[in-house]
N, C-alpha and C positions, 0 to 999 in steps of 0.2 A: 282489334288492335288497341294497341295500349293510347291511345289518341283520342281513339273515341270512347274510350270506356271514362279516361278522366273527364273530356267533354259531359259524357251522359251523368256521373257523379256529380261534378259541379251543377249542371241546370236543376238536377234532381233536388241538390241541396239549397237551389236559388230562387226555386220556383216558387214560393211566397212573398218575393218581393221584386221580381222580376219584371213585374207592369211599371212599375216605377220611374222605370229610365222613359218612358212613354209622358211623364208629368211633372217632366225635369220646368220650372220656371225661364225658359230661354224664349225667347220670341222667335226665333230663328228658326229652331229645332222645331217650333210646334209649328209655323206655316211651311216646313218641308214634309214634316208627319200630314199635315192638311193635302201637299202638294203630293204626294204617294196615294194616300186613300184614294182622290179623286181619279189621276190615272190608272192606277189598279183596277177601280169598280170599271172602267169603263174599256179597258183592254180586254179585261174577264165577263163581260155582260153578258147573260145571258147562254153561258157556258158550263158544260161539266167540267170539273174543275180536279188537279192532283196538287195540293197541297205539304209541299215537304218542310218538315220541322217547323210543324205548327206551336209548338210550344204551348203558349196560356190561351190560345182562342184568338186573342189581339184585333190581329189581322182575318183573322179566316171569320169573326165576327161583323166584320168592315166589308168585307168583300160578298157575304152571305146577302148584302144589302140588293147587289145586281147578276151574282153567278145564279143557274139555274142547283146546282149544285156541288157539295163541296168535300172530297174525300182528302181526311186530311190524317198525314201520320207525323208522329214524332218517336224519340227511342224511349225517351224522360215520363213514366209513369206517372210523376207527381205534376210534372208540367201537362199531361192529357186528363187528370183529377180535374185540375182547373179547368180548361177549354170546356171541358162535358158540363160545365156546370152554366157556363155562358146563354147568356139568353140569344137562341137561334131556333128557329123555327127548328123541328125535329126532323120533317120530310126535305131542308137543307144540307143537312153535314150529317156526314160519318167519319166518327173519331177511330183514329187504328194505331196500334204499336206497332212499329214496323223501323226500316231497316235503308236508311239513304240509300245506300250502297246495292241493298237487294230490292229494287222495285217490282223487279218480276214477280214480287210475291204477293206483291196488291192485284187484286181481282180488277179486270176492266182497261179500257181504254178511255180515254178522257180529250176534252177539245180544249181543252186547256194546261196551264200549269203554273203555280206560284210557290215560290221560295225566297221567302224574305227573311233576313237578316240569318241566312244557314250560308251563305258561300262563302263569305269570310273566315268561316270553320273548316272549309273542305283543306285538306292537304296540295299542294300543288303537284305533286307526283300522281293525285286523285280527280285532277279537275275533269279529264276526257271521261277518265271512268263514267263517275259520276252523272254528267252532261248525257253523255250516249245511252243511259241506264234510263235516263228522267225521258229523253225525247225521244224513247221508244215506247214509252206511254203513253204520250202525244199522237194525234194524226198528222197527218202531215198537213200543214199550213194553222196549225193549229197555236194559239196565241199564248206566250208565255209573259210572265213578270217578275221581276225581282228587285229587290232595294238592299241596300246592306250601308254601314257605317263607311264615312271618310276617315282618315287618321286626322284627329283633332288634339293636342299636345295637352295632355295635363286631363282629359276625360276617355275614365274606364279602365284604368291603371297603368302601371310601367309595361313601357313597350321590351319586351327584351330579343334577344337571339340564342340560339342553342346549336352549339356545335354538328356540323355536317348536315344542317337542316334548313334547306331556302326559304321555311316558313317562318315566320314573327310569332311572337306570341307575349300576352297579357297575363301580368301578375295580377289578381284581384281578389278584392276581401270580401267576404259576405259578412250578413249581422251577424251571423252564429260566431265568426271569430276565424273563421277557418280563410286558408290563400290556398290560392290553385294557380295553376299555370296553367292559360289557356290558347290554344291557338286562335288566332287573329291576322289575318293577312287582309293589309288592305289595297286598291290598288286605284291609277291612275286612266284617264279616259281613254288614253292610248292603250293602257293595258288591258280594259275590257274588250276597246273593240279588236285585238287580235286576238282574243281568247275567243270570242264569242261568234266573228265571222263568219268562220270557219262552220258554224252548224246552220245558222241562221238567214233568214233574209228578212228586210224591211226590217232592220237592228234601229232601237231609237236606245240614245244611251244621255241621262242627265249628272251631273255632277252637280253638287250643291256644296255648301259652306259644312252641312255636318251628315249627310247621307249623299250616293249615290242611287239612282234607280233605272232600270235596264226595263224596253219591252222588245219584243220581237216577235218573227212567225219561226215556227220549226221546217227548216227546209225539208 
């Protein structure tokens, strides 16, 4: 779809400076990046793990610290260059190109599942898809995470709209010079937990000043 081919272009072309938004000077930002890692390692301990759009390693590096393992994909080949290079034990993480949409194509079942900072991407006409595709990889009672951006006014570019389309989307520049338009939907605690009920049980849902983060079990 034409949505995600410009999404996989843009990370493709972004992925050299991608970690950055990670080392932004905010106090705020970095004790809710602190308050993520910690809950993450410890919803995921000691678990085989399905990592969707692992991007540069980041997180799936962070979480490597208490998962027992980590099968992690992304679409972005230049974004999986990075991750592979991460220092992670080897008998950890397997890196894979692969396909949000098509999980059925990753080998295995897993007790776990982490997707951070990919939901905000998904299409809303996408979200069940998606969800029903990821927590069939999952066993059931099996423990999920996710974190993604708050809307914060004036950081990670113009919010815009595009005709016939309930989703938002961000103007943003890279060093190279180049602007993309990229989807960006962000939403409210109300709106997670009717999104998310619906699959899940034991839903813990956080809102913070510049990220939200979600755990739960897969019903």
């Amino acid at each position: 779809m034409k949505t995600e081919k410009a999404l996989r272009n843009y990370y493709n072309q972004r992925a050299q400076e991608y970690e950055s938004i990670y080392h932004r000077d905010d106090p705020i930002r970095q004790q809710e990046q602190n308050a993520i890692s910690k809950v993450m390692k410890e919803v995921l301990r000691d678990r085989s793990i399905l990592e969707v759009a692992c991007g540069t390693g980041f997180w799936t590096q962070i979480v490597s610290q208490t998962a027992r393992h980590i099968v992690a994909i992304d679409s972005s080949t230049e974004m999986l260059q990075i991750a592979k290079s991460k220092t992670i034990q080897p008998n950890k993480v397997t890196f894979l190109e692969a396909d949000a949409y098509a999980l059925s194509n990753v080998p295995g079942s897993f007790e776990g599942g982490l997707a951070n900072f990919w939901f905000s991407h998904i299409p809303k006409t996408r979200i069940n898809e998606f969800l029903l595709g990821f927590h069939k990889k999952i066993v059931k009672h099996g423990a999920v995470f996710m974190a993604d951006n708050t809307y914060v006014p004036g950081i990670g570019g113009e919010l815009v709209t595009q005709p016939g389309s309930e989703d938002t989307f961000k103007v943003r520049k890279l060093a190279n010079g180049s602007e993309h338009v990229i989807l960006k939907n962000y939403y409210t605690k109300n709106q997670l937990r009717d999104i998310f009920t619906t699959f899940t049980a034991n839903l813990n849902i956080h809102l913070g000043s510049c990220f939200w983060w979600i755990s739960y079990e897969v019903a």
